[in-house]
C-alpha positions as CSV (number, residue, x, y, z in Angstrom):
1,X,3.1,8.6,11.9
2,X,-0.5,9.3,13.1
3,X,-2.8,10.8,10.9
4,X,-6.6,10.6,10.2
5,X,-7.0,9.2,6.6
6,X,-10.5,7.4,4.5
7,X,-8.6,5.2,2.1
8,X,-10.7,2.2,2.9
9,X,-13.4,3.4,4.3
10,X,-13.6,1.1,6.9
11,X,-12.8,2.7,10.4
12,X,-10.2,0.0,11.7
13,X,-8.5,-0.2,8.7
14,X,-8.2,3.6,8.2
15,X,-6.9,3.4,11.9
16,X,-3.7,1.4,10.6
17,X,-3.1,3.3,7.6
18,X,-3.0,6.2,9.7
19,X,-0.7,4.9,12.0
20,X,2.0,2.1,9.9
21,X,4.0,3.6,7.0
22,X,4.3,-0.2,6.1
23,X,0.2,-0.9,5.8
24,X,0.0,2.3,3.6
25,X,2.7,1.1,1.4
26,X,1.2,-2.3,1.0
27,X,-2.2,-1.4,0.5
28,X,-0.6,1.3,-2.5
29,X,0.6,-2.3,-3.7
30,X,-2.0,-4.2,-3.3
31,X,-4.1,-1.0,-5.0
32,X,-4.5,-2.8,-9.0
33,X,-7.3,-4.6,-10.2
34,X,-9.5,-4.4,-7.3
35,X,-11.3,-1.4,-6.0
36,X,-9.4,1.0,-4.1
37,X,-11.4,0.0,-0.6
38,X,-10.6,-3.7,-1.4
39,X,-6.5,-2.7,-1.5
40,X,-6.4,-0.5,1.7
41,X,-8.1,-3.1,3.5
42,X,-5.6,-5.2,2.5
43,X,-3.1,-4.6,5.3
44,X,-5.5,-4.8,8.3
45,X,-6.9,-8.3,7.0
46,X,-3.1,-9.2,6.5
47,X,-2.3,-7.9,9.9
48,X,-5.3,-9.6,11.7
49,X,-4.9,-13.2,10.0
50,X,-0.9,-12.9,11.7
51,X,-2.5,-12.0,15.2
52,X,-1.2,-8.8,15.1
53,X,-2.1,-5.0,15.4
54,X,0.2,-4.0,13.0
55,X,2.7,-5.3,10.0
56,X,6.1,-5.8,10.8
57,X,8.7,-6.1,7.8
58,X,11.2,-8.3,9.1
59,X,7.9,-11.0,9.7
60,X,6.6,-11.1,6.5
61,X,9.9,-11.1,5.0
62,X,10.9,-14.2,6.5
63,X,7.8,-16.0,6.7
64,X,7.1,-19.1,4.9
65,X,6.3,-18.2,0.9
66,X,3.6,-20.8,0.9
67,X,1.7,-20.3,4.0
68,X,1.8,-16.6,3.2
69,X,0.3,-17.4,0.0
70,X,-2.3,-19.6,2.0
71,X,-2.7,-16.7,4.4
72,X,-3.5,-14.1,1.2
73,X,-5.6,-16.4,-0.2
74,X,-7.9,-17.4,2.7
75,X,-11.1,-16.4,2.3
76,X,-12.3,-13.6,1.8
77,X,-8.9,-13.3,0.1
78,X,-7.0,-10.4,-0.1
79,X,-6.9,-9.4,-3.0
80,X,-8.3,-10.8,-6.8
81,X,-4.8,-12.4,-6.9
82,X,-3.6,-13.6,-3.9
83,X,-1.1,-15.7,-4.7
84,X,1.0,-12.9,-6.8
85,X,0.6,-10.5,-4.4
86,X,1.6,-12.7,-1.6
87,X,4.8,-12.8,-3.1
88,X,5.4,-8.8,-4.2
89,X,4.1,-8.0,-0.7
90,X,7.1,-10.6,0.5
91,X,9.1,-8.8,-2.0
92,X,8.7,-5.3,-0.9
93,X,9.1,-6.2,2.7
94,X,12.5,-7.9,1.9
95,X,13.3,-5.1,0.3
96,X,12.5,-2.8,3.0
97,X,14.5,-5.1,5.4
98,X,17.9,-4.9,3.2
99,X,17.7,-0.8,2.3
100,X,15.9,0.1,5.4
101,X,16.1,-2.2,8.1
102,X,12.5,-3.1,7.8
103,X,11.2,0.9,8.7
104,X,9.1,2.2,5.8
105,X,9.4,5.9,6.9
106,X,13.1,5.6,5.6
107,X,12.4,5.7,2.5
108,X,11.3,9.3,3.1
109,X,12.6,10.7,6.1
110,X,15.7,12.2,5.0
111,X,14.5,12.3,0.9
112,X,15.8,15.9,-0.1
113,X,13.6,16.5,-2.6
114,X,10.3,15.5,-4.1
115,X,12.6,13.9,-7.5
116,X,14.3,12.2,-4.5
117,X,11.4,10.7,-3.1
118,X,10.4,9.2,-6.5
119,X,13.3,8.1,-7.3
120,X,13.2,6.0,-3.9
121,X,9.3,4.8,-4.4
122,X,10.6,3.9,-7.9
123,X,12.8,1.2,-6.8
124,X,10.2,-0.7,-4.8
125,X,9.5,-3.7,-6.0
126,X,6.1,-4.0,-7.5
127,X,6.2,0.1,-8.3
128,X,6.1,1.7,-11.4
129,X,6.3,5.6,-12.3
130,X,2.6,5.7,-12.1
131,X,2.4,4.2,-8.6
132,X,5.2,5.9,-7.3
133,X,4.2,9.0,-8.3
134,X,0.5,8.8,-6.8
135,X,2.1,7.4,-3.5
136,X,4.2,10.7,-3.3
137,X,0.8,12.7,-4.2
138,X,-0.4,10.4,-1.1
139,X,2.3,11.1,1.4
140,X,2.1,15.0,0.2
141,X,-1.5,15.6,0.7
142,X,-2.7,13.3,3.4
143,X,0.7,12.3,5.5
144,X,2.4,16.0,5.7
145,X,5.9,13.9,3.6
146,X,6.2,17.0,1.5
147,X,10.1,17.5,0.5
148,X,10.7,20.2,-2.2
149,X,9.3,19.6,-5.4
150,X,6.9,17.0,-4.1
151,X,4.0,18.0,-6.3
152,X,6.0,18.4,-9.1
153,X,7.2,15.0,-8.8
154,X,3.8,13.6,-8.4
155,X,3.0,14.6,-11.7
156,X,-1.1,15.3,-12.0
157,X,-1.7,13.4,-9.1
158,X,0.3,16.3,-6.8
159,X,-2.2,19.1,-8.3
160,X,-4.0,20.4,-5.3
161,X,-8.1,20.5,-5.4
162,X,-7.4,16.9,-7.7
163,X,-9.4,14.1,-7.9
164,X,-7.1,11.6,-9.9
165,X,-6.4,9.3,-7.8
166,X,-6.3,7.4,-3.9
167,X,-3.9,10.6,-2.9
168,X,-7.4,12.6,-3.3
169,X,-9.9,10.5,-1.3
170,X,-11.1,11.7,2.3
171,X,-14.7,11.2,2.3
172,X,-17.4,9.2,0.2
173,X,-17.9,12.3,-2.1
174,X,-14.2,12.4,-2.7
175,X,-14.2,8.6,-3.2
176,X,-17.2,9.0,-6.1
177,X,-15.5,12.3,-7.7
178,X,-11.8,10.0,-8.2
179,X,-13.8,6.9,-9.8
180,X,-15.5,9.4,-12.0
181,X,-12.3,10.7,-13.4
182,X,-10.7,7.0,-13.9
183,X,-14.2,6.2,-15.9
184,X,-13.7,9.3,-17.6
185,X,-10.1,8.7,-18.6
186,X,-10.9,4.8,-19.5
187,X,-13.7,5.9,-21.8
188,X,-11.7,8.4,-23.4
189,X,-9.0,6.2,-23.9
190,X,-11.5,3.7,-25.3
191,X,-12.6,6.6,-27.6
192,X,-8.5,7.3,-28.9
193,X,-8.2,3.5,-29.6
194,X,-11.7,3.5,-31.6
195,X,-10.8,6.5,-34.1
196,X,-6.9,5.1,-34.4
């Protein structure tokens, strides 16, 4: 995996979400309740308080639940809620060591199809339809994973020239257009709950 993507914004963490299936599927985790920049800076701060250049599955799997919290929660922390996402990051990599021996690219390197694919991000722990299906828009439109029926799959968030969600964001501009639409679709949901 080596790809040039803008999810944080920040050149060195961009650098290892280009490069580490893991960090991009961690910050996608940690991406709730924070800005998006916030999440998919995530990994590299995670990486960097461990001493290392990357994430490794099999390390944070193993590693001590409380000093991982401590390490999340350090400040700056990691996220608005370190301590829960300490453990779901635990989680996920635990779950990555048992179904994939720690490698997050085999969850879709030999996914047949797009229905596939989702059905795999679904079982993640700490993924829901909604997540899973704009990580698949993700690994589609910026990471060349594109298994038949991927945008299908993705739901809205596949829809080429999009700007629903992270899977859309390559620049500043892009960045600005995606919080638009989730303002837009807040306010309008704010709107249906008024009138029912």
């Amino acid at each position: 995996m080596n790809v040039t993507v803008r999810l944080a914004q920040q050149p060195e963490a961009d650098a290892l979400l280009g490069r580490s299936a893991l960090a991009a599927l961690v910050g996608m985790l940690l991406d709730q309740q924070v800005p998006m920049e916030w999440a998919f800076t995530g990994p590299l701060t995670i990486a960097q308080r461990l001493g290392r250049d990357d994430l490794d599955a099999h390390e944070i799997a193993v590693y001590s639940p409380e000093e991982f919290v401590a390490l999340l929660s350090e400040k700056p922390a990691v996220h608005r809620y370190p301590v829960a996402m300490a453990k779901r990051v635990q989680q996920l990599c635990q779950f990555l060591v048992a179904q994939y021996d720690g490698d997050a690219t085999g969850i879709w390197r030999d996914a047949k199809s797009g229905r596939e694919l989702l059905s795999r991000l679904n079982a993640l722990p700490g993924f829901g339809k909604q997540k899973s299906q704009i990580f698949l828009a993700l690994l589609g439109k910026q990471y060349g994973v594109q298994p038949e029926g991927w945008r299908e799959a993705a739901g809205t968030y596949g829809e080429e020239g999009s700007y629903h969600s992270v899977a859309d964001i390559t620049s500043p501009e892009s960045l600005e257009k995606v919080r638009a639409h989730k303002q837009e679709v807040k306010r309008a949901a704010k709107e249906a709950k008024a009138k029912a």
